[in-house]
GUMIRO-586944 format. One line per field, with one value per residue (C-alpha): residue number from 0; x, y, z negated. Coordinates in nm, 4 decimals. Layout:
// GUMIRO-586944
n = NUM	... $
xx = X	... $
yy = Y	... $
zz = Z	... $
//
This chain:
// GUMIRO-586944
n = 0	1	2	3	4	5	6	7	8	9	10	11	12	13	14	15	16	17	18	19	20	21	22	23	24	25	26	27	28	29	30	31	32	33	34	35	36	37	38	39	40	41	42	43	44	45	46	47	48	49	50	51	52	53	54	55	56	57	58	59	60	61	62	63	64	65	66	67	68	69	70	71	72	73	74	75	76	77	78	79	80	81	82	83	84	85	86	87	88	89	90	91	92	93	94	95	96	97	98	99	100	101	102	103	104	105	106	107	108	109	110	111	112	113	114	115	116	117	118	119	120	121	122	123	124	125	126	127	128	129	130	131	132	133	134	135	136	137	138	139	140	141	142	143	144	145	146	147	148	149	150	151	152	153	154	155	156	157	158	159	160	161	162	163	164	165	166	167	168	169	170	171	172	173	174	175	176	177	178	179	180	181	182	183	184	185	186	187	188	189	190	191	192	193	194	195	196	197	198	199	200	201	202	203	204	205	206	207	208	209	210	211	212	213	214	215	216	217	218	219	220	221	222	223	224	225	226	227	228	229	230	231	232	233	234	235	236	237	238	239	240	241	242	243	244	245	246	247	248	249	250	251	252	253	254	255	256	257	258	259	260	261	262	263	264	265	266	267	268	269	270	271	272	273	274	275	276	277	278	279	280	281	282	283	284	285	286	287	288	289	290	291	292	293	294	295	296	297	298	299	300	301	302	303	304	305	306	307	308	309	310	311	312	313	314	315	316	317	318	319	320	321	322	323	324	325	326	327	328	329	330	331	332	333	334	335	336	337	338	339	340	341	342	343	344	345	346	347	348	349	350	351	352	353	354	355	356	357	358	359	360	361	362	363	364	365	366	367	368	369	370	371	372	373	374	375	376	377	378	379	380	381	382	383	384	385	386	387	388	389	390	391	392	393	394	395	396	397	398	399	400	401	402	403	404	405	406	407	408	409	410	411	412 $
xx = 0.0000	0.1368	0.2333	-0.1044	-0.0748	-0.4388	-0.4041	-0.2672	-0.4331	-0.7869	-0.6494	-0.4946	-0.8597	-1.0503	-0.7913	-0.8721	-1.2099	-1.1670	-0.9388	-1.0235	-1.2828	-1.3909	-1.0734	-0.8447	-0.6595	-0.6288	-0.4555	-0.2236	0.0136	-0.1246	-0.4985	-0.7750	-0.7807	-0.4214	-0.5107	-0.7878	-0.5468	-0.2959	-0.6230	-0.7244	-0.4368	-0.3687	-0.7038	-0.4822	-0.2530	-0.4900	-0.4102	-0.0579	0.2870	0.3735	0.4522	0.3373	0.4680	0.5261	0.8710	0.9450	0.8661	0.5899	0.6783	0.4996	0.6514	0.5689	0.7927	0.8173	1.1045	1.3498	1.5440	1.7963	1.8525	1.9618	1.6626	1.5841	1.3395	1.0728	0.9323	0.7337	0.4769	0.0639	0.0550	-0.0316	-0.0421	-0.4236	-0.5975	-0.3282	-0.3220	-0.4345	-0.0602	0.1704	0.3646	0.0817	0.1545	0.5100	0.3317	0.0637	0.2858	0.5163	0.2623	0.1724	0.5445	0.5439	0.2551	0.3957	0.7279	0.5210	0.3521	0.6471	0.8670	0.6056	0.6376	0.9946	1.2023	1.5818	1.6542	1.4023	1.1876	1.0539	0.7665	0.7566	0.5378	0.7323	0.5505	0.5122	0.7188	0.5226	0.5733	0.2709	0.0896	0.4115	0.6807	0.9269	0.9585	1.0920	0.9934	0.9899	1.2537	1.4887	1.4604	1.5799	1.8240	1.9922	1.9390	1.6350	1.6173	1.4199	1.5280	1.4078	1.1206	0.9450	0.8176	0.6641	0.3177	0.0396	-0.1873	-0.4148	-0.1440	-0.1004	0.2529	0.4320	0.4841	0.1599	0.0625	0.2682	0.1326	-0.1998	-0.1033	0.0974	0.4722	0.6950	0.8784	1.2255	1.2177	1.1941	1.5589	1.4781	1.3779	1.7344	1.7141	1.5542	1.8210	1.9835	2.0904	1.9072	2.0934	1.8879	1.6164	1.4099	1.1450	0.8706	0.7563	0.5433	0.7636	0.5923	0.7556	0.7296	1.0566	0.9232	0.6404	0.8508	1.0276	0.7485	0.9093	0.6701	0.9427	1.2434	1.5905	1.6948	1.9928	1.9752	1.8331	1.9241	2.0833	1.8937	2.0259	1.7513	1.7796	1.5868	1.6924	1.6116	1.6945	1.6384	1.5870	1.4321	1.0511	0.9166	0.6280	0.5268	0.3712	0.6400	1.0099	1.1852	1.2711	1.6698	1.6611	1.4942	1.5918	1.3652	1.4158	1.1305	1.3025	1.6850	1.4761	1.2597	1.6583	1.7384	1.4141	1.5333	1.8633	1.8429	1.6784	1.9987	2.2062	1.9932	1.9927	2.4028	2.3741	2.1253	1.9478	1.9787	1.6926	1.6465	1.3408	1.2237	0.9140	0.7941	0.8393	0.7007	0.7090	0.7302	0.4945	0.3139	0.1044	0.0254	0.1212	0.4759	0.8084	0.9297	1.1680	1.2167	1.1811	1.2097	1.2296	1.3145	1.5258	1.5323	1.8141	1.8678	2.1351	2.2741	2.6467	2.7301	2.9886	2.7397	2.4994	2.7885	2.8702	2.4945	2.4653	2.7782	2.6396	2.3558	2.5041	2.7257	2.4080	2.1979	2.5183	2.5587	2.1758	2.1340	2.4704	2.2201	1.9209	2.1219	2.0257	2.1752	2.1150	2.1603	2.1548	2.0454	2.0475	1.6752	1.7717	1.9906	2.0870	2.3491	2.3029	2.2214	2.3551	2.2349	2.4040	2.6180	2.5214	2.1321	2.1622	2.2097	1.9705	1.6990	1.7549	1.7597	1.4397	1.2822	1.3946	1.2635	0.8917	0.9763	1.1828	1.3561	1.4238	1.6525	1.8312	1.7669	1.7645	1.5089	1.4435	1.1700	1.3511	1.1988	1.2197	1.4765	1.7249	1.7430	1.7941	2.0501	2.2304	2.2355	2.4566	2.2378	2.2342	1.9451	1.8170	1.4182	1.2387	0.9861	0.6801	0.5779	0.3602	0.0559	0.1249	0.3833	0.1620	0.1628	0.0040	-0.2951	-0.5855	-0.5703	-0.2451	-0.2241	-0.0757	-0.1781	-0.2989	-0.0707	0.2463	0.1056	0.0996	0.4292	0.5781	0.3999	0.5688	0.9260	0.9520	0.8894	1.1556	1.3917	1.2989	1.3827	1.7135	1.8033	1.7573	2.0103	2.2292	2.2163	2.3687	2.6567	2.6713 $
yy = 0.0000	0.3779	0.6192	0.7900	1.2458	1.2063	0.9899	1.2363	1.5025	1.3221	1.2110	1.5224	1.6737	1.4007	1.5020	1.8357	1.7454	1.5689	1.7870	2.1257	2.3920	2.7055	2.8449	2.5953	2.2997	2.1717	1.8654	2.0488	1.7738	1.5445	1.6585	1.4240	1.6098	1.4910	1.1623	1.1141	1.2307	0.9072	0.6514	0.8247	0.7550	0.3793	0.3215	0.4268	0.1084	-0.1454	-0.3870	-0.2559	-0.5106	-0.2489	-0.2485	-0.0014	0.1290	0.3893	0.4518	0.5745	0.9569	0.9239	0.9291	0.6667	0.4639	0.2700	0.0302	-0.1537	-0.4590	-0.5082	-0.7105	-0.5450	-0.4121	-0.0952	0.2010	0.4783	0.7036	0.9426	1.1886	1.4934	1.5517	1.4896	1.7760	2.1598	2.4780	2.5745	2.7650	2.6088	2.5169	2.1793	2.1576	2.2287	1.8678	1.6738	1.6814	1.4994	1.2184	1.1612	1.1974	0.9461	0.6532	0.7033	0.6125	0.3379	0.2279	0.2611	0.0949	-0.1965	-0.2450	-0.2218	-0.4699	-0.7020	-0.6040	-0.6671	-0.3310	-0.3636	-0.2167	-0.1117	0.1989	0.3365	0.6625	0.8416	1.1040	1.2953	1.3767	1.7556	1.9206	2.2852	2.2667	2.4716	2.4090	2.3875	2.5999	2.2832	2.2381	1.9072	1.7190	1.4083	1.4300	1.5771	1.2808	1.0505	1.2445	1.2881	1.6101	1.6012	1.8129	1.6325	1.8790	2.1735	2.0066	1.8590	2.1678	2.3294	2.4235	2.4703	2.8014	2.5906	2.4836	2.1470	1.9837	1.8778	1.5583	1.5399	1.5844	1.2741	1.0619	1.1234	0.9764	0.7003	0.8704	0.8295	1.1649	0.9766	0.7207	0.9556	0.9100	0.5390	0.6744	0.6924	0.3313	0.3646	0.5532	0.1737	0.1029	0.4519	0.5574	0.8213	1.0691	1.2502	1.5633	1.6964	2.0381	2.3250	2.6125	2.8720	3.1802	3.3503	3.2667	2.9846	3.1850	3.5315	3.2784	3.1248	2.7751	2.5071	2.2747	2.3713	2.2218	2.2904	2.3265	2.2838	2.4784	2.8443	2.8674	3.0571	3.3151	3.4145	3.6181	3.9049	4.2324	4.4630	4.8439	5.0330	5.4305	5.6176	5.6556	5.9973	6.2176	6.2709	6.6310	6.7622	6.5441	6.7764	6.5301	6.6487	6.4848	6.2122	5.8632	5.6347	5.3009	5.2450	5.5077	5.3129	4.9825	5.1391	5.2437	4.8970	4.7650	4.9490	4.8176	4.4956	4.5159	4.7105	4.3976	4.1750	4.3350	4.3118	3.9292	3.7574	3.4924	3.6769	3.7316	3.9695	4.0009	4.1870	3.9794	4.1175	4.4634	4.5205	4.8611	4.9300	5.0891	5.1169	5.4112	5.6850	5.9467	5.8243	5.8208	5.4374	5.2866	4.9356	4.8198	4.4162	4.2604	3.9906	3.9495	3.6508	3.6360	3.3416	3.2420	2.9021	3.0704	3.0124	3.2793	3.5549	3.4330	3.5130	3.8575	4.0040	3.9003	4.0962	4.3714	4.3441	4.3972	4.6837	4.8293	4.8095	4.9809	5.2496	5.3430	5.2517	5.5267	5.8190	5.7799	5.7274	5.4052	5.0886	4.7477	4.3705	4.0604	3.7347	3.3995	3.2220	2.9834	2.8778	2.6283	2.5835	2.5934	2.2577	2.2041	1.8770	1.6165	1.7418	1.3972	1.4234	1.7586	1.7048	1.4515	1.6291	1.8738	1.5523	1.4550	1.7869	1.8510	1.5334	1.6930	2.0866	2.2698	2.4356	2.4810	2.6185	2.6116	2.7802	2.7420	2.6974	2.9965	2.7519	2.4509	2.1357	1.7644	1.6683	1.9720	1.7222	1.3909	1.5774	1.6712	1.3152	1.2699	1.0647	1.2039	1.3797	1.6540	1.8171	1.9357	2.2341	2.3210	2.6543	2.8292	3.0415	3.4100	3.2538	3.1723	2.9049	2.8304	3.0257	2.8760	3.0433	2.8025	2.6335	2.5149	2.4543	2.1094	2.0780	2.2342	1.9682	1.6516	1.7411	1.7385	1.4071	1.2563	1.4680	1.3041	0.9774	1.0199	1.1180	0.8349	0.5759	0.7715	0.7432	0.3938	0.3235	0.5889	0.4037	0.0467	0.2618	0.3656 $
zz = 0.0000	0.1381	-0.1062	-0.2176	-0.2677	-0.2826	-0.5940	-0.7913	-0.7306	-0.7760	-1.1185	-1.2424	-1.2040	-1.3890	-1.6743	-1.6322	-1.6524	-1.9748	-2.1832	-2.0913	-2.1788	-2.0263	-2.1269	-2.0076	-2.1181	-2.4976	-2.4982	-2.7946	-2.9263	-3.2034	-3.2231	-3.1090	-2.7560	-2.6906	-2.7838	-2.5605	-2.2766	-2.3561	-2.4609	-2.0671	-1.9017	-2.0541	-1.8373	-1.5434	-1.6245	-1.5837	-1.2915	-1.2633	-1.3230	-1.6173	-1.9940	-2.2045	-2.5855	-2.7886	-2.9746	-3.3372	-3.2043	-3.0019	-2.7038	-2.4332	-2.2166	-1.9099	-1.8043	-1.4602	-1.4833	-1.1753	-1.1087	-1.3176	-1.6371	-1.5003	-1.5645	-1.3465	-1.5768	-1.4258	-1.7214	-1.8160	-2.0841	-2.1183	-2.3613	-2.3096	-2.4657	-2.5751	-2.3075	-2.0820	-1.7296	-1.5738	-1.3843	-1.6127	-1.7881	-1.6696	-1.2863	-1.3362	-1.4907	-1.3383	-1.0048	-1.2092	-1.2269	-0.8176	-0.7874	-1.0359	-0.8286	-0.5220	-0.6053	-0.7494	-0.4563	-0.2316	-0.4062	-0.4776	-0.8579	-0.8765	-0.7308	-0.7474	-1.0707	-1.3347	-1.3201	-1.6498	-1.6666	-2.0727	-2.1243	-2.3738	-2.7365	-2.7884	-2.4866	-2.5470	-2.9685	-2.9120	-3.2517	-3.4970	-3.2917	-3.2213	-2.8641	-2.6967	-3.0141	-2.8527	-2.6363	-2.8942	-3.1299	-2.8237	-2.7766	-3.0844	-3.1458	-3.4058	-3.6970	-3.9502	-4.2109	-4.0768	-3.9201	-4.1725	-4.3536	-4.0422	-4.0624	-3.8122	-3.8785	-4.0995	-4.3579	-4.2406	-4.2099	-3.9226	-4.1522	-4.2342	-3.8646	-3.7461	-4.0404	-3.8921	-3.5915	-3.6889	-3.6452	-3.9326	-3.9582	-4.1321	-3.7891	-3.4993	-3.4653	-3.4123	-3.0233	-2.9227	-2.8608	-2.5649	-2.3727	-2.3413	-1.9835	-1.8390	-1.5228	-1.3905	-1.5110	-1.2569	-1.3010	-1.1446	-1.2650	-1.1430	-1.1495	-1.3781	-1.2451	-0.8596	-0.7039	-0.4693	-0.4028	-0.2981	-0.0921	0.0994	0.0105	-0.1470	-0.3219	-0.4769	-0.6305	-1.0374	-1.0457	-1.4724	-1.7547	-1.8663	-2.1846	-2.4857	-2.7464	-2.9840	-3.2205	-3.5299	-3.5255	-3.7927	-3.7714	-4.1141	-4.1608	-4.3711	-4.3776	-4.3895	-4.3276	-3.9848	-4.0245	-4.2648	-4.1056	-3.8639	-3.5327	-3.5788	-3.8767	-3.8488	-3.9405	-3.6928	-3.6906	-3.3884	-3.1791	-3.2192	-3.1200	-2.8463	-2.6586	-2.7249	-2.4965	-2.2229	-2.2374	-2.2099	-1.9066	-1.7382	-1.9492	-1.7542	-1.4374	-1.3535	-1.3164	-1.0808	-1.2700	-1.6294	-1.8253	-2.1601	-2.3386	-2.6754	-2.7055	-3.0617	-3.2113	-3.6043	-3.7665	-4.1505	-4.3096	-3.9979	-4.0021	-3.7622	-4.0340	-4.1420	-3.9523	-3.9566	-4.1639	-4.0699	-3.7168	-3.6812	-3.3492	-3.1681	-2.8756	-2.6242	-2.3751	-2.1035	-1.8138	-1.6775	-1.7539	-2.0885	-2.0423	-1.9011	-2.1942	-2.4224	-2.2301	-2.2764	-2.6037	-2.7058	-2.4600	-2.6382	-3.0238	-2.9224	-2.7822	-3.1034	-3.2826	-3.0603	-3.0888	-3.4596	-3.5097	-3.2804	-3.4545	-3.7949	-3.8621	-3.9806	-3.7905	-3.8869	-3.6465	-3.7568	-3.5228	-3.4927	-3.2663	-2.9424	-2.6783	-2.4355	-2.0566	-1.9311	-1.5354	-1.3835	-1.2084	-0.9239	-0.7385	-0.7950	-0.6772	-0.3397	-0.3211	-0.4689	-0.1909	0.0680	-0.0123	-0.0091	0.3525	0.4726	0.3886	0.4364	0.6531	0.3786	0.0372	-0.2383	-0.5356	-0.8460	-1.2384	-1.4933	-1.7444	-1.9219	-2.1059	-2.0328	-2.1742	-1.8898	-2.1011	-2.4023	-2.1697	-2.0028	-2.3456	-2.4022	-2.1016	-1.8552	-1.4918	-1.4230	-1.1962	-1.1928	-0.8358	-0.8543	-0.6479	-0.6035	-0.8633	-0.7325	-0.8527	-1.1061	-1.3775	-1.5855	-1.9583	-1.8699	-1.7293	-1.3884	-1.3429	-0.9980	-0.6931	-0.3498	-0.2823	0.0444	-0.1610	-0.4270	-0.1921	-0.0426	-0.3965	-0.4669	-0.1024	-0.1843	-0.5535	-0.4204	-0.1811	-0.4901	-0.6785	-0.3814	-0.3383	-0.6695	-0.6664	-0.3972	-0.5667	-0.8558	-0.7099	-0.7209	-1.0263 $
//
């Protein structure tokens, strides 16, 4: 039996149909929701040469045995963000089981070396603000410590959360046993920005993951009337941050795929009729050059100095979080870019600004390499998210392709 485009698409929209509400999707990790998306898809299963299980952190896995040990994996998420879009995780695995399917039926259930689909536990860390649970924990790169305590917006637990759902906080490292005898991972992701789109290409080639600084910033005045305070003499913490805003974009704008962003701004005591003395914010900056990464962040200190020192203020910089540029596989590259020429007259290369699940796989040193398809207007995790259906069945037919490549590729490896 052919390779089916039509297959995924008709089954992405009965999931759509099933999770989501007038505002979009709501398959949020661990609720009852996000459950009903995994009880849906197992019914997807049924008739097919496959195993199916779930390791110590969730995740679920769909195995297909070759004829060797050796794994290709195929991987994205059944989760969203709430209000989310009907694309977005869910279109690399449903587009993973039509090429488990196909590859089943091709080899008369017995391809040439092993082919394995997860759908990765809580890629968006939409409800308790961890991102790539799952995929973390098989990588190595959990952090039960500072993961346990995490609450949702109702109080509950992370802990508590997993419990619920049969996921033993203290075992998720357990899930690094199934990165035995993996050889490949491949991804299939809508792109959630407008670079394909600009370009008039449908499919493009990832060339890895941008790294992430991220990191609170706190400028601190003096508070003041704002009727009776002179502006020479004021002391406003808002106005040091505000020159820091615009900054980062000019940081940003010297290198080509750099990204800066002050994503939250709070003012202290926040009134119309006092001058402000504390300004906390937050600033997010991202490139797939750990040494331009490095250069805007110090760019970006010497800034906050310099305008702290005009508006005579103080400033302090405290780390939330980071990760390291991931680059994929110099191999899978150029065969990511094989296959999507053999659908599309042309494509190109370019990096992810969103992390993803195949960041952590790569961290754990398998090869692995993600393809994009175009984004209408560049939106993603809002319920207007979509894609053409054409750009979507040449992904489906391109991915395939990658898949069978990376097969033969792997008989050398």
């Amino acid at each position: 039996m052919p390779l089916k485009p039509e297959n995924v698409i008709s089954n992405l929209r009965e999931l759509r149909d099933l999770t989501a509400n007038a505002d979009g999707a709501q398959r949020v990790a661990f609720t009852p929701t996000w459950l009903k998306a995994r009880e849906w898809f197992g019914t997807k299963l049924i008739g097919l040469p496959v195993e199916r299980h779930f390791d110590a952190a969730g995740n679920q896995w769909i195995t297909l045995r070759g004829q060797s040990e050796k794994t290709l994996v195929l991987g994205s998420h059944l989760d969203s963000v709430p209000n989310g879009g009907w694309l977005d995780g869910a279109l690399g695995v449903v587009t993973g089981l039509e090429v488990v399917r196909y590859l089943a039926e091709k080899y008369s259930g017995k391809p040439p070396f092993t082919v394995r689909l997860v759908d990765w536990a809580d890629e968006e860390g939409a409800r308790f603000g961890r991102s790539l649970f799952g995929s973390a924990a098989f990588a190595g790169t959990h952090s039960i410590a500072a993961d346990r305590a995490r609450t949702d917006r109702d109080g509950i637990t992370l802990e508590a959360a997993l419990k619920q759902v049969g996921i033993d906080i203290d075992r998720i490292g357990d899930a690094a046993a199934e990165r035995k005898n993996i050889a490949a991972y491949l991804e299939l992701h809508i792109e959630q920005g407008p670079v394909l789109e600009d370009a008039n290409l449908p499919l493009g080639v990832v060339t890895g993951t941008k790294g992430v600084e991220r990191y609170a910033i706190t400028f601190t005045g003096q508070e003041a009337h704002s009727g009776s305070t002179p502006m020479a003499v004021r002391r406003d913490a808002l106005a040091a941050a505000a020159k820091l805003a615009l900054e980062i974009r000019a940081i940003a704008g010297k290198h080509a795929d750099s990204v800066c962003t002050m994503g939250s701004v709070k003012t202290f005591p926040g009134i119309v009729t006092a001058v402000v003395g504390r300004c906390e914010a937050t600033l997010d900056q991202r490139d797939l050059d750990a040494a331009i990464l490095a250069s805007m962040f110090a760019e970006a200190q010497a800034a906050s100095r310099r305008f702290a020192a005009e508006e005579r203020c103080e400033v302090e910089w405290s780390r939330i979080w980071s990760i390291e540029p991931v680059p994929f596989h110099e191999e899978l590259i150029p065969l990511c870019e094989e296959s999507v020429l053999e659908v599309t007259p042309a494509t190109r290369r370019l990096p992810s600004g969103p992390l993803h699940d195949a960041s952590e796989v790569c961290r754990s040193g398998i090869p692995t390499v993600m393809m994009f398809v175009q984004s209408i207007k560049g939106i993603s995790h809002n319920k207007i998210e979509d894609t053409r259906t054409e750009h979507l069945e040449l992904a489906v037919k391109a991915f395939a392709g990658l898949a069978e490549k990376t097969l033969k590729w792997t008989e050398k490896h």
